[in-house]
Structure formats: structure tokens, C-alpha cells
C-alpha positions as CSV (number, residue, x, y, z in Angstrom):
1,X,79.8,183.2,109.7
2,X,78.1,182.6,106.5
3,X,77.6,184.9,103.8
4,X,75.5,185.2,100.8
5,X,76.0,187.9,97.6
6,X,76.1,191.5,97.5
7,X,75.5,191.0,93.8
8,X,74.7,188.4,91.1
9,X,78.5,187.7,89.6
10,X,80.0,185.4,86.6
11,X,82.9,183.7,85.8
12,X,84.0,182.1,82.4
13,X,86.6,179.6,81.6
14,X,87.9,177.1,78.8
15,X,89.1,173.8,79.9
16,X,89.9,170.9,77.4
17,X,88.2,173.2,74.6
18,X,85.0,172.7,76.4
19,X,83.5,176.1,77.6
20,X,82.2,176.9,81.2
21,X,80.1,179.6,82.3
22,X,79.0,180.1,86.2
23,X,76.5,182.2,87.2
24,X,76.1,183.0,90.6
25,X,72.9,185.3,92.8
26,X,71.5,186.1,95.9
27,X,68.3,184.6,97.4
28,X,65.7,186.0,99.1
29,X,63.4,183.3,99.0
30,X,63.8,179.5,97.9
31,X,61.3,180.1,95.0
32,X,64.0,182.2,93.5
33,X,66.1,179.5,92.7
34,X,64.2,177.6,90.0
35,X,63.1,181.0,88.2
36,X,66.5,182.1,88.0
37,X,67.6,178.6,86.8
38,X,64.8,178.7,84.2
39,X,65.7,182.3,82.8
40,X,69.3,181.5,82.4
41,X,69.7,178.7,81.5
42,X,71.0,177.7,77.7
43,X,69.0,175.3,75.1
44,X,72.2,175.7,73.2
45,X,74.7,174.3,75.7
46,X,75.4,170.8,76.7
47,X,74.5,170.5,80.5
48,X,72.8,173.0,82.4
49,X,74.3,172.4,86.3
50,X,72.8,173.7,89.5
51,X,72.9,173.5,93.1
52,X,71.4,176.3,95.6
53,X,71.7,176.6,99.2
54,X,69.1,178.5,101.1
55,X,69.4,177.4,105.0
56,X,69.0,174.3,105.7
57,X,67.5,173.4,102.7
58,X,69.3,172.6,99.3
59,X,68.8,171.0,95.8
60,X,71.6,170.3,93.4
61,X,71.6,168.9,89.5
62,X,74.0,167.0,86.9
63,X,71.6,167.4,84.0
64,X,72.8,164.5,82.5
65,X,76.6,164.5,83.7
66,X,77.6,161.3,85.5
67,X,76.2,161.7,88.8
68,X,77.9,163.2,91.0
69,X,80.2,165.0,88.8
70,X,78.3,168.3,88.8
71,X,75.8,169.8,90.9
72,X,77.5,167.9,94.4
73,X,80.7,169.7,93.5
74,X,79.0,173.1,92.9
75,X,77.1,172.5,96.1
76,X,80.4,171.5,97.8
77,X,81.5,175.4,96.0
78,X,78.9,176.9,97.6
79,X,79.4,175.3,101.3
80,X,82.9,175.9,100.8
81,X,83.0,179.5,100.2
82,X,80.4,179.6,103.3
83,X,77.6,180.8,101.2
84,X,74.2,180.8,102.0
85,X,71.2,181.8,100.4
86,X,72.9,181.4,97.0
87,X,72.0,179.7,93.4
88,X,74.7,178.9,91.4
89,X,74.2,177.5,87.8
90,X,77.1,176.3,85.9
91,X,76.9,176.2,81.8
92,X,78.8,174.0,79.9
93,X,79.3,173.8,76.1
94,X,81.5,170.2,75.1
95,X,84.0,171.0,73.0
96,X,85.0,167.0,71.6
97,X,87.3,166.2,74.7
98,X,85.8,163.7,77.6
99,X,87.2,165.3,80.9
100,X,86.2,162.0,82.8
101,X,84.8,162.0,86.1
102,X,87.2,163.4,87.9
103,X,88.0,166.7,86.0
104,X,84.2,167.1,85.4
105,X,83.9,167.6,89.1
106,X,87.5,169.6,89.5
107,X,86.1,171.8,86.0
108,X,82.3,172.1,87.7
109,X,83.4,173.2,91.8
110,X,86.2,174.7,90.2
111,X,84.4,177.3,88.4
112,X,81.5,177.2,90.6
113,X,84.0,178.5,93.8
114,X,85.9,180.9,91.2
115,X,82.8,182.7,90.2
116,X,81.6,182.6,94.2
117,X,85.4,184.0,94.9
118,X,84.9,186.5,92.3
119,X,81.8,187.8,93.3
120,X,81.0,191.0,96.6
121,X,80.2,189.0,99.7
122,X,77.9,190.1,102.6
123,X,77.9,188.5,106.0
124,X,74.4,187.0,106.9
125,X,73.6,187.9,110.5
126,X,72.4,185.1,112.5
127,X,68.4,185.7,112.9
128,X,65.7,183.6,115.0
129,X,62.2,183.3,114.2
130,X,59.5,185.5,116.1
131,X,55.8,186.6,115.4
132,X,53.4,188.9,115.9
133,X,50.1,190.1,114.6
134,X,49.5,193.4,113.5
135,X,47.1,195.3,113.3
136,X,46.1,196.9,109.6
137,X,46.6,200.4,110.9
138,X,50.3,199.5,112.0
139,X,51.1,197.2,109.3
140,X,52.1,199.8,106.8
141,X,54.4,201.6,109.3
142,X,55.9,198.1,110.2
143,X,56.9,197.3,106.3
144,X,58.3,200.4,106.2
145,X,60.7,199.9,109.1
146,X,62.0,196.3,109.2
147,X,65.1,197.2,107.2
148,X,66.1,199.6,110.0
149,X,65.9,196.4,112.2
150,X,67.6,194.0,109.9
151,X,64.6,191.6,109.9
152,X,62.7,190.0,107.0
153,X,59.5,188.6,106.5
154,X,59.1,185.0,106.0
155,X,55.2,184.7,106.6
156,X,51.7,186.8,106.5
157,X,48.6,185.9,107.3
158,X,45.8,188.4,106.8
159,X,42.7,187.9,108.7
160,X,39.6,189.6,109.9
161,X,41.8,191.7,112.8
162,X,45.1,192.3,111.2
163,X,48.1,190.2,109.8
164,X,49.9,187.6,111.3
165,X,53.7,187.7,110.9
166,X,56.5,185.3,111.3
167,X,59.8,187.1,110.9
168,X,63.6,186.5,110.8
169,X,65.0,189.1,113.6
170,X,69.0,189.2,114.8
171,X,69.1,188.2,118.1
172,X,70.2,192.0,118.9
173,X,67.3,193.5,117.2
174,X,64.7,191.4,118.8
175,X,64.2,193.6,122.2
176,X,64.2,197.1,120.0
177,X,62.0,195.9,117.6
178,X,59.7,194.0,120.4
179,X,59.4,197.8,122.0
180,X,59.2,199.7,119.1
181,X,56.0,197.3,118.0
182,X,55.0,197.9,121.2
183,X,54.7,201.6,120.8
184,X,52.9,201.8,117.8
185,X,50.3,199.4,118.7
186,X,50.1,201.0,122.3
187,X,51.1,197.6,123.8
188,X,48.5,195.4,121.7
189,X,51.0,194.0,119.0
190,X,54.3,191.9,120.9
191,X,56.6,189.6,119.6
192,X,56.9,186.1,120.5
193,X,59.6,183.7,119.3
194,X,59.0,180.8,117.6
């Protein structure tokens, strides 16, 4: 079962006098990767790694480390420790010792899985892909309720009648939700999967 974070975490270590820091948050969307990237990263520091996992998709970075010997291993972290829907950015200040290829990607997934290990996990339920349109007058009330159902919205479109949703329901949820929407809409408003 994959899991993703609870809570954004850290984890520092020295190795060979150069200095690693390893951020670590939770996603909600894959746009959140890059800004978090770009608001933590350090002009100061050497390299600025990164790899993020959000489904199926995935981006990694060496940022000038030999390839391969930085954002694949904190990529290989993040599948590793199961996560999902996680960016992890790793910081590292050189401090006059070459670690070679090898311990640059033992010092980079190293600190990358012990910040991951560090941090409060939660499971991610397994969700498939429905949508609906809703009506303005339900819309609202809908928003309000799709925590209770566990399901998040990955897509609105507003139009002349209402909004158009796609949404990430667990499979258990999908036949309560599909009645509830049901009632509020007074059968007008069903889900369909995708």
C-alpha cells in the first residue's frame, strides 16, 4: 500500500565534512512540487537535488552532480519507502572531500530514505476516477462534504448549467457518495466512472 506524509519532515547529516540537508512534504497536486522546490531551495549550497513522485508521474534532478548520482537515488528513496505523492529535495553544502560516484548516491538515497523514515506516514487509499456535474445550487454542499467521503477533486469545469467534476473516490465510497449526490440533486446529478 503506498503512503504519502502526514507532515512535511527533515533530516540533517555530515558525511566526509560535506553537509546534507533533506527536506521532505506532502502533495496534493503536481504543481506543488516545483513551488516547494523553488522556496527551499539554497543559493548558498552546492547542489540543490530533487525527485517527486505523484502517481504515475515523476521528475527527478542532479543539479549538476554526475548524473545519476542524485535525484535517481532520492527517487529510488522515495519508491522505496513506498511513497507517493511526495517531494523530496536534498541540500548539499561540499565540504573539500570528493565522495565519488558511488557514495554521492549512498550520501543522496541515504538521507533522502532517512528523512522519509523519520517523517509521520499516512496510507493512501486506492481511489478511481468518476465524474459528475453539479449543479450550482448543490455545488457548495458537495465541497463541503467530500472529506467525509475521502474523495478529492482533480478537475472542474464551470459552465452555463453547473460544474463538471472529475474526482478521485475509494472504491468503497463510490456507491455512498453516488446516492448521497443523488439525493441532493433529486436524482439529476450521478456519478459515472471514468
Amino acid at each position: 500500500m503506498p503512503f504519502t506524509l502526514a507532515a512535511p519532515c527533515e533530516y540533517r547529516e555530515e558525511i566526509r565534512k560535506s553537509r546534507f540537508l533533506a527536506l521532505a512534504a506532502p502533495l496534493n497536486a503536481e504543481a506543488e512540487a516545483q513551488a516547494f522546490i523553488a522556496a527551499r531551495r539554497d543559493a548558498t549550497a552546492s547542489h540543490n537535488c530533487w525527485a517527486w513522485r505523484f502517481g504515475e508521474q515523476y521528475r527527478f534532478s542532479d543539479d549538476g552532480e554526475p548524473g545519476g548520482t542524485a535525484g535517481r537515488p532520492i527517487l529510488a528513496a522515495l519508491d522505496g519507502q513506498g511513497c507517493d505523492r511526495v517531494v523530496l529535495l536534498v541540500i548539499r553544502w561540499y565540504g573539500g572531500i570528493p565522495l565519488g560516484t558511488g557514495g554521492l548516491a549512498r550520501a543522496y538515497g541515504g538521507s533522502a530514505a532517512k528523512c522519509l523514515q523519520g517523517g509521520e506516514r499516512l496510507a493512501l487509499l486506492p481511489r478511481v476516477r468518476a465524474g459528475c456535474r453539479c449543479g450550482f445550487s448543490e455545488w457548495p454542499l458537495l465541497q463541503s462534504r467530500l472529506v467525509e467521503f475521502a474523495a478529492l477533486v482533480e478537475g472542474e469545469t464551470y459552465g452555463a448549467e453547473g460544474v463538471d467534476l472529475v474526482l478521485a473516490v475509494p472504491e468503497a465510497q463510490l456507491i455512498p457518495l453516488d446516492r448521497w449526490l443523488g439525493d441532493i440533486s433529486r436524482g439529476r446529478s450521478r456519478l459515472r466512472l471514468l
